[in-house]
MDTraj code that builds the backbone (N, CA, C; nanometers):
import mdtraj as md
import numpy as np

residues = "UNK UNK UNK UNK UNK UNK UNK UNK UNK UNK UNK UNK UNK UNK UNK UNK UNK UNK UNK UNK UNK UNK UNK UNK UNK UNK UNK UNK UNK UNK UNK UNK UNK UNK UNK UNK UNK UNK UNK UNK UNK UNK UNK UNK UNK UNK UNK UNK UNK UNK UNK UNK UNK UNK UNK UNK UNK UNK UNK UNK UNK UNK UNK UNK UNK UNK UNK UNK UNK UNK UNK UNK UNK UNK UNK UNK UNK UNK UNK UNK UNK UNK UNK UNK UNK UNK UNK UNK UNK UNK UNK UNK UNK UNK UNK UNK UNK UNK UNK UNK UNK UNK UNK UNK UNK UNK UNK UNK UNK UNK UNK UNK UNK UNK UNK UNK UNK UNK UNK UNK UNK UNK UNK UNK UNK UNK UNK UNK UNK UNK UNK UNK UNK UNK UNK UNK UNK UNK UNK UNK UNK UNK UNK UNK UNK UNK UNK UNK UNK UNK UNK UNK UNK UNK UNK UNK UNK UNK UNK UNK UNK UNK UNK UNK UNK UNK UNK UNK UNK UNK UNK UNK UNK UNK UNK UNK UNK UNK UNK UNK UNK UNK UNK UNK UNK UNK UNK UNK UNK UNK UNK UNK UNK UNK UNK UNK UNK UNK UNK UNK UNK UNK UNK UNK UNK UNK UNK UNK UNK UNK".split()
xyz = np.array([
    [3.2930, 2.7710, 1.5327],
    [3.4082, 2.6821, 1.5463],
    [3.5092, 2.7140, 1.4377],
    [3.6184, 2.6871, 1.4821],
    [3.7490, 2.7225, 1.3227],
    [3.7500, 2.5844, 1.2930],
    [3.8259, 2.6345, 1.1714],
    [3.8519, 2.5275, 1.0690],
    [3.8783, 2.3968, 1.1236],
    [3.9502, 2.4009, 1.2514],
    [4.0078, 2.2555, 1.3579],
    [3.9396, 2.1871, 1.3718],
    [3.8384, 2.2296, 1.4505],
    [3.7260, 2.1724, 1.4831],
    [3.6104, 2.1329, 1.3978],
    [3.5501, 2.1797, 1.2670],
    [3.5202, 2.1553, 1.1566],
    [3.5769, 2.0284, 1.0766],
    [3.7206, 2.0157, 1.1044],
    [3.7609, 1.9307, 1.0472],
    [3.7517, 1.7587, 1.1243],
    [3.7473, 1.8254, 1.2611],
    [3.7660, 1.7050, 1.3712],
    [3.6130, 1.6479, 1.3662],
    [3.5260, 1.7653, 1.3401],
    [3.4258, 1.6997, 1.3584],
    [3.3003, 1.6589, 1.2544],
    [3.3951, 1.6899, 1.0938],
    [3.3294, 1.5890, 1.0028],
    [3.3852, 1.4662, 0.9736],
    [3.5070, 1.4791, 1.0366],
    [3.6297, 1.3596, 0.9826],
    [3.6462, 1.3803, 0.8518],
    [3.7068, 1.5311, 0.7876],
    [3.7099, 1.4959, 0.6814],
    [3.8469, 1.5738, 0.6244],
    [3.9530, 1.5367, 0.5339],
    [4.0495, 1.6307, 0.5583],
    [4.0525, 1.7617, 0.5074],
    [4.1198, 1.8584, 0.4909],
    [4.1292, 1.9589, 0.4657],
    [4.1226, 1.9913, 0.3285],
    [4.2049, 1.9148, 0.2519],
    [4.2037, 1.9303, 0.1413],
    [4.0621, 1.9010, 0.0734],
    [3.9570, 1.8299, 0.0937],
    [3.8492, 1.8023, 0.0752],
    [3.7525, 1.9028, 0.0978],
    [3.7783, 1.9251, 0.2555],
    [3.6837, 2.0573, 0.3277],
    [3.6812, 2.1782, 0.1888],
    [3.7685, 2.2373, 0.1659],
    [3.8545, 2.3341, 0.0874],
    [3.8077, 2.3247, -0.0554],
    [3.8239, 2.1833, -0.0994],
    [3.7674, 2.1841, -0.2071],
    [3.5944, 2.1908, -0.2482],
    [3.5222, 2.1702, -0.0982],
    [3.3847, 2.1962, -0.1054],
    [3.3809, 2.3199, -0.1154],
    [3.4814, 2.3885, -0.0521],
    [3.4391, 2.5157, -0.0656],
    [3.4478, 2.5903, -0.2104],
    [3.5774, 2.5608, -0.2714],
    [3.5989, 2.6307, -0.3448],
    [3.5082, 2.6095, -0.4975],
    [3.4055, 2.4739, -0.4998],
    [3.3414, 2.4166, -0.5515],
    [3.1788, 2.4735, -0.5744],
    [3.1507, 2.5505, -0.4033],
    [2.9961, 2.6309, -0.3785],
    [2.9171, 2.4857, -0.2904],
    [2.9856, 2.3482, -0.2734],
    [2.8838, 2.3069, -0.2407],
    [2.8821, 2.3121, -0.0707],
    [2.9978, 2.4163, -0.0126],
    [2.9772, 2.4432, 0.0901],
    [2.9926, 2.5838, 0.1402],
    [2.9108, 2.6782, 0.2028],
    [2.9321, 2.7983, 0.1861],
    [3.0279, 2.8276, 0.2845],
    [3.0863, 2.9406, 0.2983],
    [3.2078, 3.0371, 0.3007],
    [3.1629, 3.0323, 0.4926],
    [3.2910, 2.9915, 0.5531],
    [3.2363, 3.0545, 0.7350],
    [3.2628, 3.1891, 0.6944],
    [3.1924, 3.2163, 0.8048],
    [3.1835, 3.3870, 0.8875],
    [3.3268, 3.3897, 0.9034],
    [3.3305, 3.5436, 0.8314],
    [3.5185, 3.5687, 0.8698],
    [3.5324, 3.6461, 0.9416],
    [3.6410, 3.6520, 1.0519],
    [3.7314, 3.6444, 1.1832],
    [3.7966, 3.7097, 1.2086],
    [3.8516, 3.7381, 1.0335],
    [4.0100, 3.7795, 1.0199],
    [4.0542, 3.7767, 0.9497],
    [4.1379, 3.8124, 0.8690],
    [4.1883, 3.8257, 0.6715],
    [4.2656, 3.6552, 0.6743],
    [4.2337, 3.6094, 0.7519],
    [4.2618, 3.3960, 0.6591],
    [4.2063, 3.3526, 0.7803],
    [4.1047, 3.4092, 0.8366],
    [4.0704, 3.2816, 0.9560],
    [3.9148, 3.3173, 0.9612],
    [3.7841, 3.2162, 0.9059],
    [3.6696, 3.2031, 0.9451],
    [3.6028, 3.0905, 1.0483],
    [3.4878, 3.1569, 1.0955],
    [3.4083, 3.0848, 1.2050],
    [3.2738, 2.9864, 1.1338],
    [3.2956, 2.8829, 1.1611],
    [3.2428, 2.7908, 1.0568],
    [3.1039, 2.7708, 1.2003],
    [2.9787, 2.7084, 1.1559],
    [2.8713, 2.6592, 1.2269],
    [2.8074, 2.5147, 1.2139],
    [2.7090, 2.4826, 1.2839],
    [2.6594, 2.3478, 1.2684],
    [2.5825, 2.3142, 1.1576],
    [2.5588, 2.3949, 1.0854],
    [2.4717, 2.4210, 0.9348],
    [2.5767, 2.3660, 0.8052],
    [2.7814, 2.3597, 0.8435],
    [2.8900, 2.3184, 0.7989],
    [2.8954, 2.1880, 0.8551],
    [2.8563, 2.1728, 0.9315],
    [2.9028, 2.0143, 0.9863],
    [2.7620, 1.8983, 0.9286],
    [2.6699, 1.9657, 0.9261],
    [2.5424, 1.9179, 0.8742],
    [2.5708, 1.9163, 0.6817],
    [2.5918, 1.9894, 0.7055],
    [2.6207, 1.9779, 0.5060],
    [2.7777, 1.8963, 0.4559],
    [2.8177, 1.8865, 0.5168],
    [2.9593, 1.7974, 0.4944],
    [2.9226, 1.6421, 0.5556],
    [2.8141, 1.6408, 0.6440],
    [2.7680, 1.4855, 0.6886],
    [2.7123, 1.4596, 0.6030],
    [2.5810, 1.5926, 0.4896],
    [2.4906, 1.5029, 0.3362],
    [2.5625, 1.4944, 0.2718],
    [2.6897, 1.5403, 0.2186],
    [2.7770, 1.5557, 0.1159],
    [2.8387, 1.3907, 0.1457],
    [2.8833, 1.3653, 0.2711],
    [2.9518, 1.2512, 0.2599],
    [2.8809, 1.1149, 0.2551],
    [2.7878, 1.1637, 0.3242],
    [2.6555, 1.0022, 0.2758],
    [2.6504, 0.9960, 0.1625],
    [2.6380, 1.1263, 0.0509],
    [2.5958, 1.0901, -0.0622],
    [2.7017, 1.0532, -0.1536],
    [2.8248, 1.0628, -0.1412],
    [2.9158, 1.0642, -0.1810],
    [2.9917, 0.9033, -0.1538],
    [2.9753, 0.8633, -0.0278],
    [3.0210, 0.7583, 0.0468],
    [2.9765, 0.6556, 0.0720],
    [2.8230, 0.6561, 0.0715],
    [2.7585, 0.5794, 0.1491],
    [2.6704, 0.5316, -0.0215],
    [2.6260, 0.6104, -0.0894],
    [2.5551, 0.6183, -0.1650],
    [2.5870, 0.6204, -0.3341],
    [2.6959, 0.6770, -0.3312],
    [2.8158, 0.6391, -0.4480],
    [2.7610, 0.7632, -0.5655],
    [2.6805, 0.8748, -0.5307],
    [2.6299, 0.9683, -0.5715],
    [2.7764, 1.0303, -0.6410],
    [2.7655, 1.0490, -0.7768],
    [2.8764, 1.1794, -0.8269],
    [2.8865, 1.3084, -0.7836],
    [2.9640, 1.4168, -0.7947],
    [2.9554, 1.5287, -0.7510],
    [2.8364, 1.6061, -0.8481],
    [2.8096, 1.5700, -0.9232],
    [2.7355, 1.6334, -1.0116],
    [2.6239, 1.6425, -0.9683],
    [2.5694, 1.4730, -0.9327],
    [2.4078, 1.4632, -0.8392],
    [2.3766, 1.5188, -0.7075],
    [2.5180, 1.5739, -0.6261],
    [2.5142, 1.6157, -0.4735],
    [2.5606, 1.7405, -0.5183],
    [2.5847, 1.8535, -0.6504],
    [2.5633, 1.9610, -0.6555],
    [2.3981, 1.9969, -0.7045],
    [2.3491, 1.9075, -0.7513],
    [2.2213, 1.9130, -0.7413],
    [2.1106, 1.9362, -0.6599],
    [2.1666, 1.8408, -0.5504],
    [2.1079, 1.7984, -0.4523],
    [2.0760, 1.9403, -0.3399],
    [2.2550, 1.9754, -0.3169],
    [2.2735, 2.1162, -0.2680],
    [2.1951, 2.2444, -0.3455],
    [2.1916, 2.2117, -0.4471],
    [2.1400, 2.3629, -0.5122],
    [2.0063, 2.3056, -0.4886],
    [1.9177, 2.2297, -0.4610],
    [1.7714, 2.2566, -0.4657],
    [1.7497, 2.2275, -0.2981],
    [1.8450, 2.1887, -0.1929],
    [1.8787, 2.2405, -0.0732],
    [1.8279, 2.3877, -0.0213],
    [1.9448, 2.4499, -0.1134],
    [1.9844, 2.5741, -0.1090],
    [1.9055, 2.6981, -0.1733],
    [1.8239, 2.6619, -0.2230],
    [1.7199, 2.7483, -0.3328],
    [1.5920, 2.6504, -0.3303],
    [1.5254, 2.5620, -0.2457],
    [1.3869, 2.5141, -0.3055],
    [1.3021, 2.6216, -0.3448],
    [1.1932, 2.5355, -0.3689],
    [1.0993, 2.5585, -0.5157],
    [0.9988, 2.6158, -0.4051],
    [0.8421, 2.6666, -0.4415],
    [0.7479, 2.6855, -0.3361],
    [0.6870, 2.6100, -0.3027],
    [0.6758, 2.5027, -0.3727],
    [0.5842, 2.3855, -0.3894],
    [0.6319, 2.2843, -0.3436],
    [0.6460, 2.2239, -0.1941],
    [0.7095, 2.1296, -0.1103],
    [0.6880, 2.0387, -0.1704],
    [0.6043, 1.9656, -0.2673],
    [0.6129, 1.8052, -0.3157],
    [0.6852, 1.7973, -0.4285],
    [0.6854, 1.9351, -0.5055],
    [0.7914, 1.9158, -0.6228],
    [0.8941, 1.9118, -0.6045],
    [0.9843, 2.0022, -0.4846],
    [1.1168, 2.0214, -0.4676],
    [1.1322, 1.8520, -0.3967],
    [1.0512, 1.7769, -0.3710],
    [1.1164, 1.6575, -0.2149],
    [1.0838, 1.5870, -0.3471],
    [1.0447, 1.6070, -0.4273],
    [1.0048, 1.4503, -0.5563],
    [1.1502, 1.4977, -0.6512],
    [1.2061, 1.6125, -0.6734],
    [1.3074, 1.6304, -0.7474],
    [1.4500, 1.5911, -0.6745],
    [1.4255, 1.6330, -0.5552],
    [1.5531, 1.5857, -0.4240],
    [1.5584, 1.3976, -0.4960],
    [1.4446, 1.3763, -0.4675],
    [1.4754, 1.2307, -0.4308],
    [1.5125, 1.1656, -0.5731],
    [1.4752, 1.2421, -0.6794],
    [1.4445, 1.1795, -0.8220],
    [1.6519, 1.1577, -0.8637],
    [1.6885, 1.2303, -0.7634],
    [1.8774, 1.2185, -0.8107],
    [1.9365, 1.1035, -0.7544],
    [1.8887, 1.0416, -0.6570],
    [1.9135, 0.9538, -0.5884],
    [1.9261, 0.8005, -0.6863],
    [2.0010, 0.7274, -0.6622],
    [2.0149, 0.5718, -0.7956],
    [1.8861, 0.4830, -0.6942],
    [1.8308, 0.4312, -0.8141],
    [1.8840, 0.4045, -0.9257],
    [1.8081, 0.4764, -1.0232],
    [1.9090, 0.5520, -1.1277],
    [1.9014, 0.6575, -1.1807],
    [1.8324, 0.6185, -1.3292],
    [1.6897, 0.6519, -1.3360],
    [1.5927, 0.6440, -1.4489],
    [1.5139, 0.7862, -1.5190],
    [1.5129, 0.7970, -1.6296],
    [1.4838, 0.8713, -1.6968],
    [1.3224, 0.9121, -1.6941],
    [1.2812, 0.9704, -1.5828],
    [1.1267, 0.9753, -1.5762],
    [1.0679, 1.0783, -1.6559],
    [0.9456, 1.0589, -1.7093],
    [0.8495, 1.0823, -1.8068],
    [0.7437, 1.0955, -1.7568],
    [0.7059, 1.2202, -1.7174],
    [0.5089, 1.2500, -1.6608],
    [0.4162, 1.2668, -1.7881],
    [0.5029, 1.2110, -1.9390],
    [0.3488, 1.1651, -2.0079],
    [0.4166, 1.0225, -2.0798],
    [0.4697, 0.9437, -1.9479],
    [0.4926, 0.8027, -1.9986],
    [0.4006, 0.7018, -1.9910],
    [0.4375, 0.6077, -1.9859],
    [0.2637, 0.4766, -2.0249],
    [0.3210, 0.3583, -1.8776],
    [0.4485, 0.3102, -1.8554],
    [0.4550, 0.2668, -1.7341],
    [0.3349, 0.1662, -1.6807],
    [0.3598, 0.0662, -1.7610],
    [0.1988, -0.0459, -1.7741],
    [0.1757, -0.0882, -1.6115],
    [0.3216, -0.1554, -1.5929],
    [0.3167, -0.2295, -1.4844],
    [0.3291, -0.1527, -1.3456],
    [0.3754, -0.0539, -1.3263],
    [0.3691, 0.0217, -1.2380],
    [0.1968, 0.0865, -1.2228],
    [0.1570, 0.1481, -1.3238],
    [0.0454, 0.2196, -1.2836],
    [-0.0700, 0.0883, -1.2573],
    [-0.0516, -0.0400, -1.2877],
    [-0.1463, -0.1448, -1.2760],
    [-0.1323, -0.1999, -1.0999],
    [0.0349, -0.1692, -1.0793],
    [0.0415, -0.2216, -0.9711],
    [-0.0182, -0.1359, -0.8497],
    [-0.0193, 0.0114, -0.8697],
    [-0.0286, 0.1242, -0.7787],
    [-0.1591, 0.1554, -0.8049],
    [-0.2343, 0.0859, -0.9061],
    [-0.4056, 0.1254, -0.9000],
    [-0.4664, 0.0142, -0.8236],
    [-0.3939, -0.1356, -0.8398],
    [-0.4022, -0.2866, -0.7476],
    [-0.3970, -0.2086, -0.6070],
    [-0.3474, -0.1090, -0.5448],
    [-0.3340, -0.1085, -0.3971],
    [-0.3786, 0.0326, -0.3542],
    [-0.4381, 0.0786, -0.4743],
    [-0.5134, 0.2497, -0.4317],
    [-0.4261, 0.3244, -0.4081],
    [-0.2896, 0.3272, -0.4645],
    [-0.2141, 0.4465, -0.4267],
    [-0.2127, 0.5352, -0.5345],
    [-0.1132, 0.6840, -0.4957],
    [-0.1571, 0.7808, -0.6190],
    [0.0053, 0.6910, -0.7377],
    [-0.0403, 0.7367, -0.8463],
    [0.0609, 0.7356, -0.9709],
    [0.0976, 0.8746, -1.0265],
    [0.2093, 0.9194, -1.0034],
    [0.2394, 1.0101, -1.0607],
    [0.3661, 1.0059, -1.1862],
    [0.3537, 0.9531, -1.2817],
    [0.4184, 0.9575, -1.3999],
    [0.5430, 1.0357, -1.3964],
    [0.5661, 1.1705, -1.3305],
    [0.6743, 1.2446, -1.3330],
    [0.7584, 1.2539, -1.2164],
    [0.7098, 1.1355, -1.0885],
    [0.7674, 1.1004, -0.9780],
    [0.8477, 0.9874, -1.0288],
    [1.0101, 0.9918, -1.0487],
    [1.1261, 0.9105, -1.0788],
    [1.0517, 0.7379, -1.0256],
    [1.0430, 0.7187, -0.8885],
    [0.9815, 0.6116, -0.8125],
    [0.8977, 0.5251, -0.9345],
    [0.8212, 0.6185, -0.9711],
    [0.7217, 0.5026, -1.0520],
    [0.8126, 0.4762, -1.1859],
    [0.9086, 0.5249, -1.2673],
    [0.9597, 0.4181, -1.3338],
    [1.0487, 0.3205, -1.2986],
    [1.1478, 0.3536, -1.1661],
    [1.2050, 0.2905, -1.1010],
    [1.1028, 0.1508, -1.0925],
    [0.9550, 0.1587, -1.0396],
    [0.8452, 0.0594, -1.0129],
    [0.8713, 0.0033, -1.1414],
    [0.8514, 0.0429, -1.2345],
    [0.8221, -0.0029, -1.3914],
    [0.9343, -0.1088, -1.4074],
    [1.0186, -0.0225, -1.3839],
    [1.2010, -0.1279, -1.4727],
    [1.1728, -0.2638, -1.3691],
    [1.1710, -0.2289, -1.2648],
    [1.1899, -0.3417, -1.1358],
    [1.0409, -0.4645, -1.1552],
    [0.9829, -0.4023, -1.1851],
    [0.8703, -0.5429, -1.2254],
    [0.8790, -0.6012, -1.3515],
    [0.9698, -0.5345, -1.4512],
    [0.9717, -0.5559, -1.5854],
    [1.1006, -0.6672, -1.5720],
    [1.2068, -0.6372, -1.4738],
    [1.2684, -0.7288, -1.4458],
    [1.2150, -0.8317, -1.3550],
    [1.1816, -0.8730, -1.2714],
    [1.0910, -0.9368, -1.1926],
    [1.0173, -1.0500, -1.3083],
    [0.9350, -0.9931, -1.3912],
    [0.8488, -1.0800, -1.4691],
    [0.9448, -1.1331, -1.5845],
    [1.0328, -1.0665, -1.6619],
    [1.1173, -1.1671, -1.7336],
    [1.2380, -1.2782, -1.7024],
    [1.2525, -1.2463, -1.5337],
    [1.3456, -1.3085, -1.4663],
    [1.2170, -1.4515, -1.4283],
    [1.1020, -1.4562, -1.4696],
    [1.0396, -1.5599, -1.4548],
    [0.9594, -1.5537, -1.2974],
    [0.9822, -1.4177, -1.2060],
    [0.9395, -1.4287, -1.0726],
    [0.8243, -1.2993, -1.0694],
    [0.7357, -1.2813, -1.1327],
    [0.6554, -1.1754, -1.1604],
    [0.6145, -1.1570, -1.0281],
    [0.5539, -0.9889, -0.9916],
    [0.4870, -0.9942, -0.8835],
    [0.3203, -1.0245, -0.8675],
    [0.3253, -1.0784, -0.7630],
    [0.1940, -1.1398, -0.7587],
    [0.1060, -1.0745, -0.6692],
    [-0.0294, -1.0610, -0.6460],
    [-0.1378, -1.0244, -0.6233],
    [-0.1020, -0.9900, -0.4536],
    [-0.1240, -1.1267, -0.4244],
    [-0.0719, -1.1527, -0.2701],
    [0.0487, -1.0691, -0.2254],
    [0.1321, -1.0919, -0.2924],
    [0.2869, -1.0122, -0.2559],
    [0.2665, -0.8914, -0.2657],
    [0.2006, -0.8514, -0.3629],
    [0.2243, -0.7086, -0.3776],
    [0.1549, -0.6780, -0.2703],
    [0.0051, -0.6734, -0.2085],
    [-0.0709, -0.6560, -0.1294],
    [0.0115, -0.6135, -0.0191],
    [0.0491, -0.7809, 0.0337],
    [0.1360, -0.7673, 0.1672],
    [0.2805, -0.6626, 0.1449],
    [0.3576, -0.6618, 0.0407],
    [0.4530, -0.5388, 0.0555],
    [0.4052, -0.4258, 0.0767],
    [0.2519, -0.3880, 0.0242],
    [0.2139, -0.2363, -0.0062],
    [0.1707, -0.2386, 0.1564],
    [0.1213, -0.2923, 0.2116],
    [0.0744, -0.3020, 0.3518],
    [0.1659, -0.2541, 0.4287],
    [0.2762, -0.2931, 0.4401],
    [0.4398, -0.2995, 0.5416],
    [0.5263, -0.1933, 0.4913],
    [0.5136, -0.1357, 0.3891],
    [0.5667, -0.0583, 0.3391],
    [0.4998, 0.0847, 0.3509],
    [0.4012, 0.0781, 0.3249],
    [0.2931, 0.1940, 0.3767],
    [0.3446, 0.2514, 0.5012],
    [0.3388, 0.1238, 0.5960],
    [0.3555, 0.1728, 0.7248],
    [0.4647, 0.2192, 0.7826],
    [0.5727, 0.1799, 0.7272],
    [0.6987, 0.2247, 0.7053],
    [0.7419, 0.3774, 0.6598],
    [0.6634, 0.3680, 0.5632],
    [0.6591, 0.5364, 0.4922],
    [0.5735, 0.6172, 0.6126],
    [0.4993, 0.5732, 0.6418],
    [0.4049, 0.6471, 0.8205],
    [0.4801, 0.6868, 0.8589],
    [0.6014, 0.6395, 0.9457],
    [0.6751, 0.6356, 1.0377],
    [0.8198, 0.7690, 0.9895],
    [0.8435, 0.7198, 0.8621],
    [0.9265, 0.8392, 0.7981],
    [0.8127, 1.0011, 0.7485],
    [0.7442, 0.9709, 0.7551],
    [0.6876, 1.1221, 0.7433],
    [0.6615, 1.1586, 0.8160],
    [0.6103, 1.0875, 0.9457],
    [0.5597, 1.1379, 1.0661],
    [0.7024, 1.2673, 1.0857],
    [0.8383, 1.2469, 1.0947],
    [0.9217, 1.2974, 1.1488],
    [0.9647, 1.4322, 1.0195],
    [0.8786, 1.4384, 0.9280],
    [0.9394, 1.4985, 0.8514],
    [0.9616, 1.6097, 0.8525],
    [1.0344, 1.7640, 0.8756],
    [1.0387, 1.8485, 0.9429],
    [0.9363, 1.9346, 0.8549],
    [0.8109, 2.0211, 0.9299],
    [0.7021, 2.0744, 0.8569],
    [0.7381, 2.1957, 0.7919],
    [0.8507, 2.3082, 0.9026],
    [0.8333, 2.4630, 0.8745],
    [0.9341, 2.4863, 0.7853],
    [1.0523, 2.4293, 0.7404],
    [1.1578, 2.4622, 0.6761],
    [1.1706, 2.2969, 0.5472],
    [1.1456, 2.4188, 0.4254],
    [1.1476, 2.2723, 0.3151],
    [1.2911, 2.2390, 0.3009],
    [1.4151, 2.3413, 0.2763],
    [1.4789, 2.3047, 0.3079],
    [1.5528, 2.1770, 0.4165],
    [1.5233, 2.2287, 0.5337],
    [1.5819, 2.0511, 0.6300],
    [1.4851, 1.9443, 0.6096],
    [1.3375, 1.9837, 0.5311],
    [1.3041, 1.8607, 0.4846],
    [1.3592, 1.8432, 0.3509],
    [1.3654, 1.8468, 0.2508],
    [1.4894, 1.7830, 0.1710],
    [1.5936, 1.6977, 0.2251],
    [1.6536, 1.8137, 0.3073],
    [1.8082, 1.7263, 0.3547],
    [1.7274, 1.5847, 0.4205],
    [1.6609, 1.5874, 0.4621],
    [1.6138, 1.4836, 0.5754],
    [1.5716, 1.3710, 0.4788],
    [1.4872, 1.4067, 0.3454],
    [1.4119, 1.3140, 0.2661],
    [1.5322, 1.2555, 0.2467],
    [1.6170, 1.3456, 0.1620],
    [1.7629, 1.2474, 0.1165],
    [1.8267, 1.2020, 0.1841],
    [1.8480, 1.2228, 0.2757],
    [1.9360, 1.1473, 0.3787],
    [1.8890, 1.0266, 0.4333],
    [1.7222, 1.0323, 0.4635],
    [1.6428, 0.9249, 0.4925],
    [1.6537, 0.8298, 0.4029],
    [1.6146, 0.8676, 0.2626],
    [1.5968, 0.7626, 0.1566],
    [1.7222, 0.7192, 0.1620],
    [1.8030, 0.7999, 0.1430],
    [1.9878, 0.7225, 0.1109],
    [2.0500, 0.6503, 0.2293],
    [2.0141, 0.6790, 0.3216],
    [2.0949, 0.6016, 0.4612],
    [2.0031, 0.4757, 0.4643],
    [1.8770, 0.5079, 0.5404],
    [1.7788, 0.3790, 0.5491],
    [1.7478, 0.2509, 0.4469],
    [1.7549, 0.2981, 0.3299],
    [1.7350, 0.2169, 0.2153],
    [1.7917, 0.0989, 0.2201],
    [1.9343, 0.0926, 0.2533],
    [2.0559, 0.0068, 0.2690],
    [1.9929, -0.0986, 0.3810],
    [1.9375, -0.0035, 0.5031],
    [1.8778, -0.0539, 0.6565],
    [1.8108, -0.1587, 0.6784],
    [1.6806, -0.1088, 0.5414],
    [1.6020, -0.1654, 0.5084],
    [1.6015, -0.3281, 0.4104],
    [1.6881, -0.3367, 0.3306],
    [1.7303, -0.4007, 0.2292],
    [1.8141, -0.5038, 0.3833],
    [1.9020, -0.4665, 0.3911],
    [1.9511, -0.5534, 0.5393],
    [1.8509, -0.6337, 0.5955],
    [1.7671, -0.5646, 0.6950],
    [1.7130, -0.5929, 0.7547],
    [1.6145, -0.7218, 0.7017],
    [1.5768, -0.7295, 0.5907],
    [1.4677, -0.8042, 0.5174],
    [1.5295, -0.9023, 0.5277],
    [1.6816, -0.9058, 0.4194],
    [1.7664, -1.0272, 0.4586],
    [1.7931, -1.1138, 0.5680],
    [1.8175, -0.9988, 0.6984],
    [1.8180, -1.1027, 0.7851],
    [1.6814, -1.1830, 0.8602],
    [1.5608, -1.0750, 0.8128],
    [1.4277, -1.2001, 0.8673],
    [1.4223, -1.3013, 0.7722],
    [1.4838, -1.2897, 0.6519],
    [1.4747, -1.3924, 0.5667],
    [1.5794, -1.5425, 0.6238],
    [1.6602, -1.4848, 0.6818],
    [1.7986, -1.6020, 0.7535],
    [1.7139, -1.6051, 0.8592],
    [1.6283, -1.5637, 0.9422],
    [1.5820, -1.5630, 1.0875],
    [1.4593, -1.7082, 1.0603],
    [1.3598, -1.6164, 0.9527],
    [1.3075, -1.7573, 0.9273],
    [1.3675, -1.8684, 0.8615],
    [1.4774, -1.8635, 0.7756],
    [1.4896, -2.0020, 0.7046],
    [1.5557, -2.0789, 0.8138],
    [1.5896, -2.0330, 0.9151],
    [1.6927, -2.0649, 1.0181],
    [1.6222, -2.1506, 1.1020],
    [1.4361, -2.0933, 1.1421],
    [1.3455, -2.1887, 1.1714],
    [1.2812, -2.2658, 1.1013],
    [1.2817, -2.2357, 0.9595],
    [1.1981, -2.3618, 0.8491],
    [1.2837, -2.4812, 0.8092],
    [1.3855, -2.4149, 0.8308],
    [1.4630, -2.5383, 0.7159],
    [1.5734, -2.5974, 0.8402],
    [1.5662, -2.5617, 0.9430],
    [1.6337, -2.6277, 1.0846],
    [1.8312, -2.5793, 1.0425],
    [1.8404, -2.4679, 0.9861],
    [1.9510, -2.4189, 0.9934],
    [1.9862, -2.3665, 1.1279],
    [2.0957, -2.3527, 1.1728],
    [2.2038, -2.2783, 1.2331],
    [2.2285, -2.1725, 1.2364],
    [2.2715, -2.0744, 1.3547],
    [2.3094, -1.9325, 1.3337],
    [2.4128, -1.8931, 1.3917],
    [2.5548, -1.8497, 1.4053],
    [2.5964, -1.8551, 1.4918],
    [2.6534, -1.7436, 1.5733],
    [2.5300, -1.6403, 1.6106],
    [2.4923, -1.5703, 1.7032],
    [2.3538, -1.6039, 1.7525],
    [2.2951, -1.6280, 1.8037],
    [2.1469, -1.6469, 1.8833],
    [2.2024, -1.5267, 1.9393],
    [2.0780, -1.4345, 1.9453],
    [2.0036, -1.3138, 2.0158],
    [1.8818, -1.3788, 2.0712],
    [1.8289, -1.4402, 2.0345],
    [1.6929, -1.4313, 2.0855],
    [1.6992, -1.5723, 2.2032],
])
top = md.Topology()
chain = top.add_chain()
for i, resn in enumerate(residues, 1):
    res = top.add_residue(resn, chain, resSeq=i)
    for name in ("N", "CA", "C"):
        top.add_atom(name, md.element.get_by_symbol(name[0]), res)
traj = md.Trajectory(xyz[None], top)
């Protein structure tokens, strides 16, 4: 496709397109002709992660040249490159694989999962219960249980699809998953939370679906 169509079909303008390019975080179309290249769906796919992460996700250019370069060059080792993909993503914590992380590794040994100290996630776990318990609402036994339960299964459902032969489009996919859905997810909770208070507490809605 030329540049027209590239442009029509990231929605994005020219001056932007141009500046990905001239930047590396989008590579060069196939050239045509001494000022005219043939751009592909591999351009329209990388200008859709660029703009989630950028747009949707509030990522700097700095974290989505990151993102692209370990895209663009992964590692051999598929769990390191998809734990480093995701580790750029906010909320942005300083992880440590010989940190101490009390409350996280207490919470993730409470539900038999693995702890990996140098996976970003588990201090993210750490800060978020550390706030939790001085905000006076600690997590509790029960809760945690039932989140690790629903959440598990949730994570099922996103790996099931995860693409096996190319680490590359799994990256793009992890990040894009974590960064698009996250929001989905966070939504969604809210509104079973209005769905039930709507039946406990004899509130009002004013859309009925059901």
């Amino acid at each position: 496709m030329r540049m027209s169509e590239l442009l029509k079909r990231s929605g994005m303008p020219l001056a932007t397109v141009k500046y990905y390019l001239r930047e590396g975080l989008l590579a060069p179309g196939e050239s045509v002709g001494a000022t005219m290249a043939d751009y592909g769906e591999e351009h329209v796919r990388r200008l859709a992660l660029i703009r989630a992460l950028t747009e949707v996700v509030g990522l700097p250019l700095a974290g989505v040249r990151t993102i692209v370069g370990i895209i663009d060059e992964p590692e051999a080792d598929r769990y390191s490159t998809l734990g480093r993909a995701i580790a750029v993503l906010p909320p942005a914590v300083e992880a440590d694989a010989h940190g101490d992380y009390p409350r996280a590794r207490a919470a993730l040994a409470e539900i038999g999962q693995l702890c990996d100290p140098g996976y970003a996630a588990v201090a993210q776990l750490e800060r978020a219960l550390a706030a939790a318990e001085a905000a006076g609402l600690p997590m509790g036994r029960e809760r945690l249980h039932g989140y690790a339960r629903h959440i598990m299964a949730i994570a099922e459902i996103d790996m099931a699809e995860l693409p096996e032969a190319d680490t590359s489009r799994a990256v793009e996919y992890s990040v894009l998953g974590t960064a698009l859905y996250d929001p989905i997810f966070a939504a969604m909770r809210r509104l079973a939370h209005q769905d039930l208070a709507s039946r406990m507490l004899g509130g009002s809605a004013g859309d009925q679906t059901r």
